[in-house]
C-alpha positions in Angstrom: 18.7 -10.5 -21.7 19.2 -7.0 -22.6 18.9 -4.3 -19.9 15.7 -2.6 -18.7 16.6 0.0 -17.0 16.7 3.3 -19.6 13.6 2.7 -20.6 11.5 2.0 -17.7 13.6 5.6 -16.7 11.4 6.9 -19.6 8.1 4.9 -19.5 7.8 6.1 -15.5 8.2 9.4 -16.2 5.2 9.3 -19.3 3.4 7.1 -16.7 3.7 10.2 -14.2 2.4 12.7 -16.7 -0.8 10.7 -16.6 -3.0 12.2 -13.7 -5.3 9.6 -12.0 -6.2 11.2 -8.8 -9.0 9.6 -6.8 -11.1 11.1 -6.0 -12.3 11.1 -9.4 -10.5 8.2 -10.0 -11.0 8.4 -13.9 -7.8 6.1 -15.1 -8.9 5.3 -18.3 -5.7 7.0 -19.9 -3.7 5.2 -17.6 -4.9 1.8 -18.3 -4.8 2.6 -22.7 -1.2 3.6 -22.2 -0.6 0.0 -20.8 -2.8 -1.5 -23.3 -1.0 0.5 -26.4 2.4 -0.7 -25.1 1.9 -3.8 -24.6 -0.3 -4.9 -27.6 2.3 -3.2 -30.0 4.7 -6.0 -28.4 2.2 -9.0 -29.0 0.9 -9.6 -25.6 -3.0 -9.5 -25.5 -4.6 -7.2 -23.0 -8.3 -7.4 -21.4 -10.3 -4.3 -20.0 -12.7 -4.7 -17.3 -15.4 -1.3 -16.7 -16.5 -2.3 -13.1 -17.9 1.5 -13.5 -17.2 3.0 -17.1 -18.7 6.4 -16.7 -16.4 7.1 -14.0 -13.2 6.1 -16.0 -13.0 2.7 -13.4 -11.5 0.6 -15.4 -9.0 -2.5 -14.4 -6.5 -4.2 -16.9 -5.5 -7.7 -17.2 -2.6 -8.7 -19.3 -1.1 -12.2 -19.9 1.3 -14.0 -21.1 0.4 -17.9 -21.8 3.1 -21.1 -20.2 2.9 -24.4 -20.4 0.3 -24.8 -17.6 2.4 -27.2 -15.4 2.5 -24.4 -12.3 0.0 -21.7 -11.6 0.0 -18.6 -12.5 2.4 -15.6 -11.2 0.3 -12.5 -11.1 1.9 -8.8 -10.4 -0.2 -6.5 -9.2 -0.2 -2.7 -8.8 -2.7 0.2 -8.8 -3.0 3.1 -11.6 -4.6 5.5 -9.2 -2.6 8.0 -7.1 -3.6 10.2 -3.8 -4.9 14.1 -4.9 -1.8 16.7 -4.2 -1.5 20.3 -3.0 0.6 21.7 -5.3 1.5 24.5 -3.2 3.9 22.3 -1.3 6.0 20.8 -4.3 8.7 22.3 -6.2 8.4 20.2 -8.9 5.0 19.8 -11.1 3.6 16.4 -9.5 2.3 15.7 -13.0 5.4 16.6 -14.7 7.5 13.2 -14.6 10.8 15.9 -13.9 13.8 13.7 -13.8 16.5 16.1 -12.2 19.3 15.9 -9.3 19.3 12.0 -9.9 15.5 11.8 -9.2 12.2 11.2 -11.1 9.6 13.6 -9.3 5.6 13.1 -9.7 2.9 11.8 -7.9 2.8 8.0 -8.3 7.1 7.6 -8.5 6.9 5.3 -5.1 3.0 5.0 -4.4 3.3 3.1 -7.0 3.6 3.4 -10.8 7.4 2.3 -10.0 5.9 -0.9 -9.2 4.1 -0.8 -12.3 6.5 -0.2 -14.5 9.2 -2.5 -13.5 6.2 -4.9 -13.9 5.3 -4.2 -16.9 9.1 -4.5 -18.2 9.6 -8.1 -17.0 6.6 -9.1 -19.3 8.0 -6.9 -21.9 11.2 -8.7 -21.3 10.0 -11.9 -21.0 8.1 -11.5 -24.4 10.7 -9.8 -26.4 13.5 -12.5 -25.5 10.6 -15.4 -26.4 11.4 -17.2 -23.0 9.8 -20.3 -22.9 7.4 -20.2 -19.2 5.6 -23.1 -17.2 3.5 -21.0 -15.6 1.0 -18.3 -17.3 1.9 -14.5 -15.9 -0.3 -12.2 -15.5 -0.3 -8.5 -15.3 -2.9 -6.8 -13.4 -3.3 -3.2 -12.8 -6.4 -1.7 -10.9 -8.4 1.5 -10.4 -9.0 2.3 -7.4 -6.3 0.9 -4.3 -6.7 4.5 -2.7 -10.0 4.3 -1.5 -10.2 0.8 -0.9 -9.6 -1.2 -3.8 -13.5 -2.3 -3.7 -13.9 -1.7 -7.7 -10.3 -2.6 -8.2 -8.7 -5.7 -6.9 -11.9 -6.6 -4.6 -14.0 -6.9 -7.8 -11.7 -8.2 -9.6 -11.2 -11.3 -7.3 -14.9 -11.3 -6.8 -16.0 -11.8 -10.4 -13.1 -12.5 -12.3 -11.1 -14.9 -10.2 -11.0 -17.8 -13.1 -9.1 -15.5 -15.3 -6.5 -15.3 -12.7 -6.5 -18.0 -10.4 -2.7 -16.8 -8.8 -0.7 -19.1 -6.6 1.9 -16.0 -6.2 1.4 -12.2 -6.4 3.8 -9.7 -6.5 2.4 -6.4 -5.0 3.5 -3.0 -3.2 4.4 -3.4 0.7 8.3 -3.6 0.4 11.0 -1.6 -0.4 15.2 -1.5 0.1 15.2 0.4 3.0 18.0 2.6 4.7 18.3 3.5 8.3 14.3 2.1 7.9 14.5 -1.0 10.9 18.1 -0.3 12.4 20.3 3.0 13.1 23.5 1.4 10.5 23.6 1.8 7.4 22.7 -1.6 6.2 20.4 -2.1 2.8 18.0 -4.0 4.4 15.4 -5.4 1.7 12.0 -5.8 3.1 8.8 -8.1 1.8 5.8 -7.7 3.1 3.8 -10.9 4.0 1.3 -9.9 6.2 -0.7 -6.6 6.5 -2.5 -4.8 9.0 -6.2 -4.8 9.4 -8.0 -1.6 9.2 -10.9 -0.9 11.7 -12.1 2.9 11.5 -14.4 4.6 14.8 -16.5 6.7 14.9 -16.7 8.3 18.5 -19.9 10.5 19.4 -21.3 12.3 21.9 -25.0 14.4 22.1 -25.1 17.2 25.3 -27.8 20.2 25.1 -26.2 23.2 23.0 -26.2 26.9 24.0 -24.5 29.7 24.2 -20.9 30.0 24.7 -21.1 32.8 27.2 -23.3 30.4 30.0 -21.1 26.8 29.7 -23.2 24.0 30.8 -21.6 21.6 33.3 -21.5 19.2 30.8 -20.7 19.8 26.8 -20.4 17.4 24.0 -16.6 19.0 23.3 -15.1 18.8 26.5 -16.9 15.1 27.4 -14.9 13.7 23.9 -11.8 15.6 24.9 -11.2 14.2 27.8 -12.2 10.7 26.3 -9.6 11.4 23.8 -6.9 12.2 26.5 -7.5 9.1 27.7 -6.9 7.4 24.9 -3.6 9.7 23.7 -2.1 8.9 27.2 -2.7 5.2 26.6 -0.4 2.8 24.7 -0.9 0.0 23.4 0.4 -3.4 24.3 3.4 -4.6 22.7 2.8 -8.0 20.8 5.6 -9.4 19.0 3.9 -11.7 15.5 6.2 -14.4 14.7 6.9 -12.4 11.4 8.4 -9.3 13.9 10.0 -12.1 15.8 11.9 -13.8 12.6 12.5 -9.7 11.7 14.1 -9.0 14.9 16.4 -12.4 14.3 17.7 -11.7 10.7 18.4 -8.0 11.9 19.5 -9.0 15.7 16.8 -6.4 17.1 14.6 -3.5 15.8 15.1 0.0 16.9 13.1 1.8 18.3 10.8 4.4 15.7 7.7 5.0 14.9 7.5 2.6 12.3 8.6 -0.1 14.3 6.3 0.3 16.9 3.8 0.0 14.6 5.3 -3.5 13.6 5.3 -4.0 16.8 1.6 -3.2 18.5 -1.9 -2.1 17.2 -1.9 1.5 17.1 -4.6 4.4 17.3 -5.1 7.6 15.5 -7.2 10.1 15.7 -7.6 11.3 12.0 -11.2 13.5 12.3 -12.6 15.6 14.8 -15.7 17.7 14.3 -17.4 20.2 17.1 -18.9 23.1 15.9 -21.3 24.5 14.2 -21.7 27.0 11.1 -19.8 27.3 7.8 -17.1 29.0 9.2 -17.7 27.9 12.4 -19.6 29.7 14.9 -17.0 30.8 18.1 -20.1 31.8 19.8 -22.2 28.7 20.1 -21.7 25.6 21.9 -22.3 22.4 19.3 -24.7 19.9 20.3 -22.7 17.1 19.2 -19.2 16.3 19.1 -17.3 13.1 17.1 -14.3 11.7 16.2 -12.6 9.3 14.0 -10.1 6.7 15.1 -7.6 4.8 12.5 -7.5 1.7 14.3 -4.4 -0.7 12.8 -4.3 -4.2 14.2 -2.5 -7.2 14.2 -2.9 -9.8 11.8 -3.8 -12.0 15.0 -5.5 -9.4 16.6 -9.3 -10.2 17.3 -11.1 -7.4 16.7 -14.1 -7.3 19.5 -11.1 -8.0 22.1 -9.7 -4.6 20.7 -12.9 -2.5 20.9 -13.4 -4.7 24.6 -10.1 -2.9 25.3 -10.7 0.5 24.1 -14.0 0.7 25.7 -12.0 0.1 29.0 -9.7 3.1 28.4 -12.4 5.6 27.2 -14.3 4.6 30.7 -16.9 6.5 29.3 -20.9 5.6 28.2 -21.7 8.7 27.2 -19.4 8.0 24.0 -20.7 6.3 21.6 -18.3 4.1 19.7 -19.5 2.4 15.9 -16.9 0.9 13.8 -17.4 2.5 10.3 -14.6 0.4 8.5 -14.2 -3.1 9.1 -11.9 -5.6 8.6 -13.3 -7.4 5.5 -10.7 -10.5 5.1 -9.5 -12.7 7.9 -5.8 -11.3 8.3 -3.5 -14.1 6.6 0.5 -14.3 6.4 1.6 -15.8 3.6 4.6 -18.1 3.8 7.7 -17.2 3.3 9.5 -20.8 3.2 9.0 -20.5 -0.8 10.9 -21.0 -4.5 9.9 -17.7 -4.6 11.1 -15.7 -2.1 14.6 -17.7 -2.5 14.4 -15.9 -6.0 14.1 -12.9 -4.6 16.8 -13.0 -2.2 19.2 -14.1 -4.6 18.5 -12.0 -7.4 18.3 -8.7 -5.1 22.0 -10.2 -3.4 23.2 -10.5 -6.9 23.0 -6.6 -7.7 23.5 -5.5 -3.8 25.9 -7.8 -2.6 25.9 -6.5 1.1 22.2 -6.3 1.9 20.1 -8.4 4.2 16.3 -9.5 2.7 13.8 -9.9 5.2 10.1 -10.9 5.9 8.0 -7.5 6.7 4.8 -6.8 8.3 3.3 -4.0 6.5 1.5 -1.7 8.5 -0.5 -0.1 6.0 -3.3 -2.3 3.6 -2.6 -3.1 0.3 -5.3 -5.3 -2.2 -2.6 -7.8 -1.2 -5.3 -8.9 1.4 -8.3 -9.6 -1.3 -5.5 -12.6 -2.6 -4.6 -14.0 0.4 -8.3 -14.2 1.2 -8.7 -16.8 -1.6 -5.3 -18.1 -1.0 -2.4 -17.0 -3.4 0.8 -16.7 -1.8 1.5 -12.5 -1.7 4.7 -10.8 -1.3 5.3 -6.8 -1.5 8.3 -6.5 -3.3 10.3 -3.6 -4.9 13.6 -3.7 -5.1 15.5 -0.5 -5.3 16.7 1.0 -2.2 14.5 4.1 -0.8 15.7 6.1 2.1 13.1 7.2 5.1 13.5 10.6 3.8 12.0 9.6 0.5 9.5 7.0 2.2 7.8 9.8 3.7 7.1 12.5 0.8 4.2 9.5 -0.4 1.1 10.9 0.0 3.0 14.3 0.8 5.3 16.5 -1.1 7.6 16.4 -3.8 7.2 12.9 -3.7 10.3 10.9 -6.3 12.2 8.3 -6.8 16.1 8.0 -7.4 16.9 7.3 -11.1 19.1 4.7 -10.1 17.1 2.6 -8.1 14.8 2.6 -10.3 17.1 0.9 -12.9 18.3 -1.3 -10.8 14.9 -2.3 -9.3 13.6 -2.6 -12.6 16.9 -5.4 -13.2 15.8 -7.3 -9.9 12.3 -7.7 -11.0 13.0 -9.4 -14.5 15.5 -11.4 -13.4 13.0 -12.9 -10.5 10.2 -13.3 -12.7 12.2 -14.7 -15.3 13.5 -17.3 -13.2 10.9 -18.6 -11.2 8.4 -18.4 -14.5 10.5 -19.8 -16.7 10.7 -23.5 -18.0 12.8 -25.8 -16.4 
């Protein structure tokens, strides 16, 4: 099978040029510039308009097997997070390949994905290998604000044309100095995922003037609730996917990301206290709030959580309401499969001295809308990314080295290749 590498160089950086921020979320170029490429190779493509005069659109590609195993489906989202371009020295729109990188918005979060996915089925296609099980190309609209319109409608009223017992997704990457302080290529692939509970914390006092302080504001009653809950950590609560972690690696260190692995955490991502458009340094608000961004466990119950928040705040004049929820029971898929012995192989094959592990991923992914109807999911890319370059998504300059990508783009034929094809 010929290489892939080149050209999925070139298709990422065309994908790049597309812009599908959401908010709007308008990724009906996106979606036709799958559609164009892989109808002029034969494959048939399906367009679904959860919300067509928004651009919302989700695309469903497929390529037919024999039927004797379920489908393989790989999944990845077209939409990317808005930018400031202030803060990039490349144009985030501009698919820039330079220094041995591929800069734009999307490179790792996660038109990567989708193009190394759409080259396997390219591949697969091209080369007329013979499959025992359909596979499926899905690519959805709207992952960055919830997937609701995306994958979540998609699994709600379109499951028959899908029907997955695997999924390949985002939520794993070849990390570097990522889970340990050496320099091993450790290849992680997420499982399991977080669930997301969101709080809103509130508080009412009488307003005034800021010359004559009450005894008793609305600002200073959440601040000190928030202190409480800054100063407080979390319970460490090793899942038996960061136990089998900490064996194949012989221990995590200790970062932020793997204390996140590690325990539920709590941040504070809003607070509001003021009033007047700018605000007003002169008047005391009558209300005060906050939002929490709560990440739990899989086997984390979440009334036992809030139980235990309550208890730290120590407060009732806060008011505490959940505003997001966890919508899915929190499943871990198995990794005891054909599949994930594919991937370990194939990803050993190319990088002969790296480890592949099971992952927790402590972020969501529209992973969790599959293992709610339970497919097998796995977040796999495989081309190394160093933490440097794991943490420009969602912020600046954000890229992708040209290399891994080729190489990643190698791994991920070969794997669905070999676990699609006929026996």
């Amino acid at each position: 099978m010929s290489q892939p590498g080149q050209e999925a160089v070139q298709l990422l950086k065309e994908y790049i040029r597309i812009n599908t921020i959401n908010p709007p979320g308008d990724v009906t170029a996106a979606a036709k510039f799958l559609q164009d490429i892989l109808e002029k190779e034969g494959i048939p493509v399906e367009l679904y308009w959860p919300d067509k005069a928004t651009g919302r659109v989700n695309l469903l590609a497929q390529l037919k097997g024999s039927g004797k195993k379920a489908p393989l489906l790989m999944l990845h989202h077209m939409d990317v997070v808005p930018v400031d371009e202030r803060g990039w020295t490349e144009e985030p729109f501009g698919g820039a390949e330079k220094d041995g990188y591929i800069y734009g918005r999307g490179s790792l979060d996660m038109k990567n994905y989708g193009i190394v996915q759409l080259m396997s089925m390219l591949q697969l296609a091209r080369h007329g290998v013979k499959l025992d099980r359909d596979l499926l190309l899905l690519a959805v609209c709207d992952e960055e604000i919830g997937g609701e319109l995306g994958a979540g409608w998609m699994v709600e009223n379109h499951w028959d044309d899908m029907a997955p017992e695997f999924v390949l997704d985002e939520g794993g990457f070849g990390t570097e100095r990522f889970f340990t302080d050496d320099d091993r290529l450790i290849f992680s692939v997420g499982v399991a995922e977080k669930q997301m509970l969101a709080l809103n914390l509130s508080v009412n006092r009488a307003p005034g003037h800021a010359s004559m302080p009450p005894k008793e504001s609305a600002n200073f009653i959440l601040a000190e609730a928030l202190g409480r809950i800054a100063a407080y950590e979390t319970p460490e609560n090793l899942t038996p996917v960061a136990k089998e972690m900490e064996e194949r690696l012989g221990g995590l260190e200790d970062t932020l990301y793997n204390s996140a692995v590690k325990r539920n955490t709590i941040s504070l991502t809003v607070l509001n206290g003021f009033v007047g458009d700018p605000p007003k340094t002169n008047v005391i608000p009558e209300r005060s709030e906050a939002v929490l961004d709560c990440r739990l466990l899989p086997e984390q119950d979440k009334d036992a959580f809030l139980k235990e928040l309550t208890e730290v705040i120590n407060d009732d004049r806060i008011d505490i309401r959940p505003i997001m929820e966890p919508k899915q029971e929190s499943v871990v898929s198995s990794y005891d499969s054909d599949l994930f012995r594919v991937i370990e192989e194939e990803t050993v094959a190319i990088y002969p001295d790296s480890v592949t592990l099971p992952h927790l991923v402590i972020y969501g992914t529209d992973s969790r809308y599959f293992r709610d109807r339970g497919a097998t999911c796995y977040g796999f890319f495989p081309g190394p990314v160093h933490m440097e370059e794991y943490s420009r998504i969602h912020g600046n300059d954000e890229r992708i080295r040209t290399k891994s990508l080729k190489n990643a783009a190698e791994i991920y034929c070969n794997v669905v290749r070999r676990f699609c094809e006929k026996g």
